[in-house]
Each structure stands twice: as structure tokens, then as C-alpha cells.
C-alpha positions as CSV (number, residue, x, y, z in Angstrom):
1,X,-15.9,8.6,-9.8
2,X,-17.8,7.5,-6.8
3,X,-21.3,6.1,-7.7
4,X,-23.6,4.9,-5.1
5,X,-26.2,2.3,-5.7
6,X,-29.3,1.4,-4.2
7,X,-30.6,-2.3,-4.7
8,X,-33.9,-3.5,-3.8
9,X,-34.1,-6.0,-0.9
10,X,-32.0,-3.3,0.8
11,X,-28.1,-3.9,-0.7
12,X,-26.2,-0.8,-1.4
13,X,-23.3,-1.0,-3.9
14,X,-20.6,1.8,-3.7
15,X,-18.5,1.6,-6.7
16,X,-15.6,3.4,-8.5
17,X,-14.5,3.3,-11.7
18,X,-12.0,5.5,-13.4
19,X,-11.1,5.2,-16.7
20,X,-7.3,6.1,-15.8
21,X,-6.7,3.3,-13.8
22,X,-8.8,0.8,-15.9
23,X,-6.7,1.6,-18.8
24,X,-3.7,0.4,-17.2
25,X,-5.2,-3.1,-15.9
26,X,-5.4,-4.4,-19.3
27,X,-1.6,-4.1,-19.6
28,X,-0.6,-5.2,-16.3
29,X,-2.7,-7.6,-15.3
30,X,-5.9,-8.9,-12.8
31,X,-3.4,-9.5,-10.1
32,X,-2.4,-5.7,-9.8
33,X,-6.6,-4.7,-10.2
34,X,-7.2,-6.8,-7.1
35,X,-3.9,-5.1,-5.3
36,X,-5.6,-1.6,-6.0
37,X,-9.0,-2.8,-4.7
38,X,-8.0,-4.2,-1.3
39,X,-5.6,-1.0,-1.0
40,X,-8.5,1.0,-1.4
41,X,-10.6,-0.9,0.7
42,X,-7.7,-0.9,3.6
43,X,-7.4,3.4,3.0
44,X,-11.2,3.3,3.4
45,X,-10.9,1.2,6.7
46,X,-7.9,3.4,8.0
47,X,-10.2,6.3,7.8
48,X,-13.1,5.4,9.7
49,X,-10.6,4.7,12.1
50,X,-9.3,7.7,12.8
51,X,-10.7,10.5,15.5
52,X,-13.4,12.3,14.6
53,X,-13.5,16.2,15.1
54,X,-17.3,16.3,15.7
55,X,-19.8,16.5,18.2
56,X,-18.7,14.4,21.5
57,X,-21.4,12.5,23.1
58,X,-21.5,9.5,25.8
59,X,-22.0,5.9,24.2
60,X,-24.2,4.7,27.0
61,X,-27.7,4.4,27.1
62,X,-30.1,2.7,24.3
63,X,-26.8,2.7,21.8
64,X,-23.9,1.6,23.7
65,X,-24.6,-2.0,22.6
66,X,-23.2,-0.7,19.4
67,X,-19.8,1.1,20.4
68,X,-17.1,-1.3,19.1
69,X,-15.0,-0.9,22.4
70,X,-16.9,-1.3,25.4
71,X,-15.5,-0.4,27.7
72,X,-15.4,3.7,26.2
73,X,-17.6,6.1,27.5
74,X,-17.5,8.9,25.2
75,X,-17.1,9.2,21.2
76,X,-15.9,11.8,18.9
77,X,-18.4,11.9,15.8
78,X,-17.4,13.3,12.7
79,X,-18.2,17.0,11.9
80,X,-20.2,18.0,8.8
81,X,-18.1,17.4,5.6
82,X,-15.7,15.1,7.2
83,X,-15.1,11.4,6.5
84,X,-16.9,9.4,9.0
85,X,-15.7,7.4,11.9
86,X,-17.1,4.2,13.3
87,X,-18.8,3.9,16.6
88,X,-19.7,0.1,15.9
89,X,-17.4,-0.9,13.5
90,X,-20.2,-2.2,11.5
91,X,-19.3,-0.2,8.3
92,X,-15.2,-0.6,8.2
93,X,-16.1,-4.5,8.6
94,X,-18.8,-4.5,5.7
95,X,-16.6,-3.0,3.2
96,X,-15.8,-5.7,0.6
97,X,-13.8,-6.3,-2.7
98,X,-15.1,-7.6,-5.9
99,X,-14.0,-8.3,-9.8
100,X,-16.9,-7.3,-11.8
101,X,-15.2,-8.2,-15.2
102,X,-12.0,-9.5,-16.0
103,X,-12.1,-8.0,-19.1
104,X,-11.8,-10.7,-21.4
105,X,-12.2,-9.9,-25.2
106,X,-11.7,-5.8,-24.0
107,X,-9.4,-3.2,-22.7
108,X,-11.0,-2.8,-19.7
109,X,-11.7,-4.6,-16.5
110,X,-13.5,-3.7,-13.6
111,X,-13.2,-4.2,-9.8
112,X,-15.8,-3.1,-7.3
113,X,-15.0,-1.8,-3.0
114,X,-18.6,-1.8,-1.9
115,X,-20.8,-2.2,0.9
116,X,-24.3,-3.8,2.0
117,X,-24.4,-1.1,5.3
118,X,-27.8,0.3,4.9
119,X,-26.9,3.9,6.0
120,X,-23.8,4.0,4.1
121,X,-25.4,6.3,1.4
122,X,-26.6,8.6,3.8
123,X,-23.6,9.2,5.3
124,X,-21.9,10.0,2.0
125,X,-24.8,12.0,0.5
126,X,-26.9,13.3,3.8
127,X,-30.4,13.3,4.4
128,X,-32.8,15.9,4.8
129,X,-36.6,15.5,6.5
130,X,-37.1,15.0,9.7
131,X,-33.7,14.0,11.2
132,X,-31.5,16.0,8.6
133,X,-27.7,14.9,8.7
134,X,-25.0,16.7,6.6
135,X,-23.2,15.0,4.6
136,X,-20.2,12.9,5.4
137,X,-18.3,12.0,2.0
138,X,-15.6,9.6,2.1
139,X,-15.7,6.7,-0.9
140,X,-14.9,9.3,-3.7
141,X,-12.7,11.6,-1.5
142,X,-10.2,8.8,-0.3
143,X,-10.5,7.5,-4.3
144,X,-8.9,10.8,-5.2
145,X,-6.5,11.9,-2.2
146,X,-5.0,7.9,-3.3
147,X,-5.4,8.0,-7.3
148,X,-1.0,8.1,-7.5
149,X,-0.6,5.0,-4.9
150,X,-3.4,3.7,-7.1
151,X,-2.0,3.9,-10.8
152,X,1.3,3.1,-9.0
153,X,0.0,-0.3,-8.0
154,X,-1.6,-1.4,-11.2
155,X,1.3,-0.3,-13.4
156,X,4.2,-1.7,-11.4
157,X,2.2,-4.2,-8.4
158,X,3.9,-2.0,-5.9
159,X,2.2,0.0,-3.1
């Protein structure tokens, strides 16, 4: 499951474990966890990528500093409920790998796909007050919609 995690000086850890997939490390090897993990991280890349179906606004004015291709005058957020999709590219760059725990003297190791982006919480959880956002769940959801290319990779190394 997807668990979101908020550090203090600001670094936000977005982690998932499933015991299904941790199982088979153990048998197969490190190797094969770090495969899973960078596939993961690449599906979670892909789909910030894509188009959004959202609201389509013009990306010039006090934020156009931030639009990853300049020279674009109008972007496609996501809608409620949808993945989102990167305007800077700030958040598909920040998205990182990591071995927590090899495992040694267990059956289970432990990789982490996480990111320091600030906001990434609120996209994936929403925010209510003042500026209320719906939310925009994607760690968990791309976890799920790739578990069999997962278990695939750490069982056999293949994609």
C-alpha cells in the first residue's frame, strides 16, 4: 500500500511496501528489488507525462517560469481523481529510488520510490481550507494497475 510521509525540515517520503512482492525478493535476489523500484519509478514518470483531461488554462503570467517547455502557451491540468500531470517537471524529476533494508538475517527486504516535492502529498490526498484541491492519486494507483509487471520482475528479473 501507498503510505505518505511527512518529515520535519519539509522532506516528504512516499513509500510502498507490499508483502506479495517482498516475499519474493528474498528468493530472487536485491538485483530484481532494485529492477522493480526503478520500473515503478519510470511508470510513475510515464504518467505525469501524459495529457491531462482537466481544466485548460494559459501558462503565462506570474507561473510560466515554471512550465517545463517554454515555448507552450496553454496546459491541460488533471481533472479531479485523475493522476496528475507536470507543468514544471519538478515532481517526475524528484522522484527517487532507495533500498531501505537488504534484508539480511530476514525474509524480507525493502525498497523505497519516494519524493522530497513539497506538494506531492497534497496532490495525492487533497486539501481542504481556503484553496481546496481534490484529490489527485497516483503513487498507490500506478502500484496496483502494475503489481503483475512487478512480481514478474522480481521472480524472473524480466520486465
Amino acid at each position: 500500500m501507498a503510505r505518505v510521509t511527512r518529515f520535519t525540515g519539509g522532506k516528504t517520503k512516499v513509500s510502498v511496501h507490499d508483502n506479495r512482492v517482498n516475499r519474493q525478493v528474498h528468493a530472487h535476489g536485491i538485483r530484481n528489488l532494485e529492477a522493480v523500484l526503478e520500473e515503478y519509478r519510470s511508470d510513475l514518470v510515464r504518467t505525469l507525462n501524459r495529457t491531462g483531461t482537466g481544466r485548460t488554462y494559459t501558462t503565462e503570467g506570474p507561473f510560466g517560469h515554471m512550465v517545463k517547455d517554454a515555448g507552450k502557451s496553454q496546459h491541460t491540468a488533471s481533472a479531479p481523481g485523475e493522476s496528475p500531470v507536470t507543468l514544471s517537471g519538478n515532481l517526475a524529476d524528484s522522484i527517487e529510488t532507495q533500498i531501505i533494508d537488504r534484508g539480511y538475517g530476514s525474509e524480507q527486504a525493502f525498497g523505497m520510490v519516494f519524493t522530497n516535492v513539497h506538494y506531492a502529498p497534497i496532490l495525492e490526498q487533497g486539501r481542504g481550507g481556503q484553496f481546496p484541491m481534490a484529490p489527485r492519486p497516483m503513487w498507490q494507483r500506478v502500484f496496483m494497475e502494475n503489481m503483475t509487471k512487478y512480481e514478474r520482475i522480481v521472480t524472473s528479473g524480466g520486465g
